[in-house]
N, C-alpha and C positions, 0 to 999 in steps of 0.2 A: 659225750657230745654226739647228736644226731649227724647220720651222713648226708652233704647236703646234696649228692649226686640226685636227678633229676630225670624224670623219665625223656625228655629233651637232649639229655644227655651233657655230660660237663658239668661243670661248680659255678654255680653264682657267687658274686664276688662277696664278702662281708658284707658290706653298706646295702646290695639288693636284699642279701638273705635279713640282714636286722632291722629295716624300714618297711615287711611287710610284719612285721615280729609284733614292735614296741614301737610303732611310727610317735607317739607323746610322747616320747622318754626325751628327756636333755641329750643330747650327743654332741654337742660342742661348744666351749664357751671361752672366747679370745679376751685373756686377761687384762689385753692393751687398750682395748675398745670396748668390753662388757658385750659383744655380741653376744647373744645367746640362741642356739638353734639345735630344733627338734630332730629326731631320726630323716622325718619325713619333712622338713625342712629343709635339710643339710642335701638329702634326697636329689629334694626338683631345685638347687642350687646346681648338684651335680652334672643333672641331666639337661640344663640350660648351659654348662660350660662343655659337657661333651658334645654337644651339637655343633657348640663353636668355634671349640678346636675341630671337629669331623672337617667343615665348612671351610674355614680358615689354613689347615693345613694338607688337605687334601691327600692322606697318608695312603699306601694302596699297599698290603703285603705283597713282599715278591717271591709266596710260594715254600721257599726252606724257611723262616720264620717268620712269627710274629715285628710288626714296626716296633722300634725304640725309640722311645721319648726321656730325653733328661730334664729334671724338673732341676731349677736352683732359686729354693726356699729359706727360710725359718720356718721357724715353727707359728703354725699362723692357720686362719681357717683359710687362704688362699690356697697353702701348701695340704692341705686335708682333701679340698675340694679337687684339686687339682690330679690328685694322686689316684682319687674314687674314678674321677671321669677318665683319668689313662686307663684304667680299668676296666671301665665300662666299655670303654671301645675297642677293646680286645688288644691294648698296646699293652707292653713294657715298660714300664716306669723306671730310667738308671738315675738315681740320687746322686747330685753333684755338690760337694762340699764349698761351703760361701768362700773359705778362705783362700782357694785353690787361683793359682795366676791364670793368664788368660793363655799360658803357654802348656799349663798344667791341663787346664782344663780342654783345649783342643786335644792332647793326648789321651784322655780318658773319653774323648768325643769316639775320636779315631779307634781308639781299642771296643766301643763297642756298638761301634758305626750308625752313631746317633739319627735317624732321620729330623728327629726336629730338635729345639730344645724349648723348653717354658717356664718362666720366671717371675718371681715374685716383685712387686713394686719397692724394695728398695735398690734394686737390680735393673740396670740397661747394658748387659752383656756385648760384644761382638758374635757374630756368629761363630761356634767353633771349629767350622771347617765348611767345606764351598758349597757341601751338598747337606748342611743341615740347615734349616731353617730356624726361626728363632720368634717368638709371641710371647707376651704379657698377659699373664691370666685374666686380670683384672681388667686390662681394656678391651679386650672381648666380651669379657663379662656384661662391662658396661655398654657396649655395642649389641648386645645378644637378643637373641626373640628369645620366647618361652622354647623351653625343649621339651614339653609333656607333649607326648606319642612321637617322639623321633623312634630311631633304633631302637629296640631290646639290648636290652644291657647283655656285653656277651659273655659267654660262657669258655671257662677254660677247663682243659685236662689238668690230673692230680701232677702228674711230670711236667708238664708244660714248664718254661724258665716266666714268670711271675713278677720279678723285680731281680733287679741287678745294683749292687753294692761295691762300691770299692774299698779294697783292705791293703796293708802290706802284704796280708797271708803270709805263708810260711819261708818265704822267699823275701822279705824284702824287698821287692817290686810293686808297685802296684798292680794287683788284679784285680779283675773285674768276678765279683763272687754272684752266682747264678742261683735265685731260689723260687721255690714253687711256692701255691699254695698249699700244697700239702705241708712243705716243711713249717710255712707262716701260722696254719691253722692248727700243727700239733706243736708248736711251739708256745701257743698263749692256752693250749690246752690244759701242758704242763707245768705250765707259770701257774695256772687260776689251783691245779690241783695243790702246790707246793702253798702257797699264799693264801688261796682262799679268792671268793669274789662274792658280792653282795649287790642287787641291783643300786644301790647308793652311792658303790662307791664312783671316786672322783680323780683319774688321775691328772695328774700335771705334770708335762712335756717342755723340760728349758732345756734339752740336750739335743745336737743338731741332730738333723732328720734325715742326713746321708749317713749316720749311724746309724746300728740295729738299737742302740740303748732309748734314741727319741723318736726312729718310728715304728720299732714293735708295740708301744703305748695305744697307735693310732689303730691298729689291727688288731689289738687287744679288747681295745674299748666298744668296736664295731663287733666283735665278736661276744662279749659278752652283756653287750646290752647299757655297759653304763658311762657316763661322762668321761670326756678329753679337757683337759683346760690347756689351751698352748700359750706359750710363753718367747716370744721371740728371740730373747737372748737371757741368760743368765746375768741376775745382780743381786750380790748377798741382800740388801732391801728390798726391793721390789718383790724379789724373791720369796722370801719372809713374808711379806704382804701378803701372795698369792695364798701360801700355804693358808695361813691364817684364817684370810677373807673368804674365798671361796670353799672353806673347810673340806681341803684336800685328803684325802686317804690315802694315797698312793702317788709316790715321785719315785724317778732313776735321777741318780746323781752321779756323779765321778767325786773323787774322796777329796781335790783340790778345792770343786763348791761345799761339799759337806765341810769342810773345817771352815772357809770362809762363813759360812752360814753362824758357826757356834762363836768363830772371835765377833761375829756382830754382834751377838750376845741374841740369841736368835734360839726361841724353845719351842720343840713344838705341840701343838694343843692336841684336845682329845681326840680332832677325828682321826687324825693319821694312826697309818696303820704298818704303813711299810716304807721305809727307806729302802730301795736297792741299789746295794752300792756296787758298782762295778770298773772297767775300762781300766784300771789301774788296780795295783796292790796298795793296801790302807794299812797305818802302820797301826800296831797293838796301841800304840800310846792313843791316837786320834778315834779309833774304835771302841775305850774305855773312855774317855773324855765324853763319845757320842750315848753310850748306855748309861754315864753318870746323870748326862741333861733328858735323860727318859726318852731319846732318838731310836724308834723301833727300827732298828738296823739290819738289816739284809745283806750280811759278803756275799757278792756272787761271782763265779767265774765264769762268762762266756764269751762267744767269739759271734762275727759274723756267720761266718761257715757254717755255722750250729744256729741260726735264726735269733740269738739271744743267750737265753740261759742254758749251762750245762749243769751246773751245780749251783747252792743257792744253802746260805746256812741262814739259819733260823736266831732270833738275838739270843736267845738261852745257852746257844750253843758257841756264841762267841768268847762269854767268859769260859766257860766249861774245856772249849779246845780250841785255844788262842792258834789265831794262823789258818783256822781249816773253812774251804770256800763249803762245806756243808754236804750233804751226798749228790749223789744228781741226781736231776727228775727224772720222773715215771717216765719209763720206756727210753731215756738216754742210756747209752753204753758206754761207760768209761773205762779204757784197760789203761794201764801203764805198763812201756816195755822196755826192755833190753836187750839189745841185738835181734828185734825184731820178733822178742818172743815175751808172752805177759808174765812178770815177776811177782812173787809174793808180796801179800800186805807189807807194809813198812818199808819195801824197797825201792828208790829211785829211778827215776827212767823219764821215758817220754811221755806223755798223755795222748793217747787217741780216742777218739770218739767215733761215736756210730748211732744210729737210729732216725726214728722219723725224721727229725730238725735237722739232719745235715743235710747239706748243700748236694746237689751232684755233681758240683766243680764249679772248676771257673769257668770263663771264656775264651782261655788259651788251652789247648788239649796239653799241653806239656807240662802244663801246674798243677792240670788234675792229674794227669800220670805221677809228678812228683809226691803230690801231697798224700793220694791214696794209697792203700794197701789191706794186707790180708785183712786186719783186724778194723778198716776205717780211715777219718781222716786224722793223720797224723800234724798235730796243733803245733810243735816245734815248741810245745811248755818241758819244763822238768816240774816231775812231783812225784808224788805218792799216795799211795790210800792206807787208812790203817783198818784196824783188823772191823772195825764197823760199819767200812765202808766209805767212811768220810773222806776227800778230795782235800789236800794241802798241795800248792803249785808254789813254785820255788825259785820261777824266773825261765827264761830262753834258753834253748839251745842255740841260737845265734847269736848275731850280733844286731838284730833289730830293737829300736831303740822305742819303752814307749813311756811317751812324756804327756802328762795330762788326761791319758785316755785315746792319744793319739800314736799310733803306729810311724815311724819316722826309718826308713835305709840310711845306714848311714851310708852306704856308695850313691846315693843320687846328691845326696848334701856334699859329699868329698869332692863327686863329679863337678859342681855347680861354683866350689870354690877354686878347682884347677881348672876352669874356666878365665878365671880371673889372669890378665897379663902377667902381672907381678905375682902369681904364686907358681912355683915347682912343683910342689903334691901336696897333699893334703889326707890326717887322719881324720875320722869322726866318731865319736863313742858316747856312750851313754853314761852320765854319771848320779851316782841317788843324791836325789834332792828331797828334801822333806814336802816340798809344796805340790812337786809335778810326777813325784814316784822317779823319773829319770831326767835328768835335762840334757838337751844336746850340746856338747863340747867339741873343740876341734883342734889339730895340730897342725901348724902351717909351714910349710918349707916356703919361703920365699922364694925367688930368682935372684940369683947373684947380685950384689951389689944393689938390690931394693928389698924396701922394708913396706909395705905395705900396711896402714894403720886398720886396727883391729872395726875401729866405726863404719873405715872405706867398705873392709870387707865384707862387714853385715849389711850395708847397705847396698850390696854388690848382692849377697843371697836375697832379697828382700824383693829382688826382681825377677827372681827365678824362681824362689821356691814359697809355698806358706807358710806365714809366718811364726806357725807352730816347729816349722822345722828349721827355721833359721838357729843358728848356735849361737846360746846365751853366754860362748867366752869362747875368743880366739886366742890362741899363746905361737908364740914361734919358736923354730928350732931349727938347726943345720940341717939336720935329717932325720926321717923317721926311724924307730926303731922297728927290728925286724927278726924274725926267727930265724931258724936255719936254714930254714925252706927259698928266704924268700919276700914269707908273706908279712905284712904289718902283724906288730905283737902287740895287741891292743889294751892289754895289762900294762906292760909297761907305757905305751899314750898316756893311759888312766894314771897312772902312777905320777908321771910327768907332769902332767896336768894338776894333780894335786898340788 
């Protein structure tokens, strides 16, 4: 790929560098609606909503960085548009997950000192905190003059912080994961090398877009010149439809839609080219089911931190070596270690990674001291590589829990339940579920002499937390159990709970 540095100096963002490229090409097409719009379309769409946010929220840097803007989207040409014009105007895009409370969501405001926030039309948010402001894409839109010859679209450094992500990461905490465009632009670098790309092809976006799974698609598509079709939420039918109708070549899915997709009785046709299945472990059984109905399958394993993909197997390669996420891309570095030192093929450990696509941390300095080290960032996976290279991960080194594709603490969910009057303490653990890869369970001490019904209690998380992370089963018990130490023994929870 050509370097897009400029004698001006800095990177033009995607959408500038590919609207002077292929301005005809298709570049977005909203399944819900049938819109359809060109490079150079989607373009002066952009530069008509940057004007209006410029106008409208009157952002001004204070010198040590760039303004943050949180966008709370689907997937949708609102949330495309929206994301080009934070861009253009030399802001920070931080992705706010739809499901998140309004208590959550001020906290992830606060951690990364949101100056505004901007929302799609099925959304009339509160403000998340006194000093961020808050706009409707679309009513400015609709408000707006033409924005041909405002501002020059600006231009960033390769390090600059680019967009901001929230994860569990390696901690179980929420953080805020910090990435360039550097890491963005060798990331779909070494996706198109692994996969392949063709100006034809079409991908489709039904995975939220505060993931890196649904919007690396969008900075993929910009980058390589060919079609987005977004899809605002996932539905085994509709879904099916799109593939279908709009003869898609390229979806990310998480393995709970892929098997929803196949019990609908759901095949898919000649263009597709690639399933990328990631955000969860898929089981052997659902992965032969998938290459029985001719599903061009993709295990892939990656993470925020790493922009997307670290490793990405190929469907040949699923029958062939059951369990293995595939090697990893061009220029990714994968060690596994033990005791902080890299072990032979076949041996267990930890996985770190390292090369263009990582992140250079979060937003707290103390999780990037945590998470780095000699060899990179340290993922908190267990696995192995065998003697060809090939990447098989094995599960956590902690206790973070992931259900559906979704990262889940189980201390913010225990915290949220011994909130509750009537409870004393509380476990939380992950248990395998065939549907969600883990579901969240709990173990609840009461308060003396009260019982608290298990409905109260979810309806009690339902308020505090989202509803991916509320627990799909509460049980009670005198007390928890406990090691030597001390600490909760969460085998035996698990055990209990069964």
């Amino acid at each position: 790929m050509a370097d897009e540095r400029q004698r001006a100096g800095g990177l033009r963002t995607p959408l500038t560098c590919r609207r002077d490229v292929t301005p005809k090409r298709t570049a977005l097409v909203e399944v819900e609606t049938g819109w359809q719009l060109t490079f150079e379309a989607l373009g002066e769409r952009t530069d008509k909503l940057a004007a209006a946010l410029r106008d409208a929220l009157s952002i001004r840097p204070d010198g040590s960085r760039r303004p943050r803007v949180g966008l709370l989207f689907r997937p949708s040409l609102a949330f495309v548009s929206s994301l080009h014009a934070v861009w253009a105007l030399g802001w920070t895009p931080v992705c706010l997950h739809v499901d998140l409370t309004a208590d959550e969501r001020s906290t992830q405001a606060e951690a990364a000192a949101l100056d505004a926030l901007v929302y799609g039309p099925e959304f009339d948010p509160d403000s998340p905190s006194p000093t961020c402001r808050t706009v409707a894409a679309e009513t400015l839109l609709d408000g707006a003059t033409d924005g041909t010859g405002s501002t020059p679209a600006a231009r960033w450094e390769r390090d600059e912080t680019a967009l901001v992500l929230f994860t569990s990461g390696t901690t179980g905490e929420p953080s805020g994961v910090r990435l360039t465009f550097a890491n963005l632009l060798a990331s779909a670098d070494a996706s198109a090398f692994r996969l392949g790309t063709s100006p034809s092809d079409r991908w489709l976006c039904c995975l939220p877009v505060s993931h890196m799974g649904g919007l690396a698609p969008v900075v993929r598509t910009a980058r390589y010149g060919t079609a987005l079709l977004t899809q605002r939420e996932f539905d085994p039918g509709t879904t099916a439809s799109a593939l279908s109708d709009h003869r898609v070549s390229h979806v990310s899915l998480v393995p709970t839609q892929l098997r929803r997709l196949l019990e609908a009785g759901w095949t898919p046709g000649p263009a597709l080219q690639t399933v990328l299945l990631g955000g969860a472990p898929a089981t052997e059984t659902l992965l032969e089911r998938a290459l029985d109905a001719g599903v061009p399958v993709h295990p892939t394993y990656g993470m925020t931190e790493a922009a997307s993909q670290i490793a990405t197997a190929l469907p040949g390669e699923v029958r062939d070596h059951p369990g293995t996420a595939g090697n990893p891309l061009v220029c990714t570095e994968v060690r596994v270690l033990d005791d902080d030192e890299p072990v032979d093929p076949g041996t267990r450990g930890e996985i770190v990674v390292d090369g263009p696509t990582v992140s250079p941390g979060y937003l707290e300095d103390e999780h990037t001291a945590r998470a780095f080290g000699e060899y990179g960032l340290h993922t908190g996976d267990l696995g192995y590589r065998d003697e060809a290279g090939r990447l098989y991960v094995e599960g956590r080194l902690d206790d973070v829990i992931l259900t559906g594709g979704e990262l889940v603490s189980p201390r913010e969910v225990a915290d949220a339940l011994r909130a509750h009057a009537d409870v004393s303490d509380a476990a939380v653990v992950g248990v395998p579920d065939e549907e969600w890869g883990e579901r969240v369970e709990a173990l609840v001490v009461p308060e003396p002499a009260r019982r608290p019904g298990e409905g109260v209690l979810r309806e009690h998380c339902r308020g505090r937390l989202a509803r991916f992370k509320v627990p799909k089963r509460i049980a009670f018990a005198d007390e928890l159990p406990r090691t030597g130490s001390g600490t909760v023994d969460r085998e035996t929870v698990r055990e209990l709970l069964a």
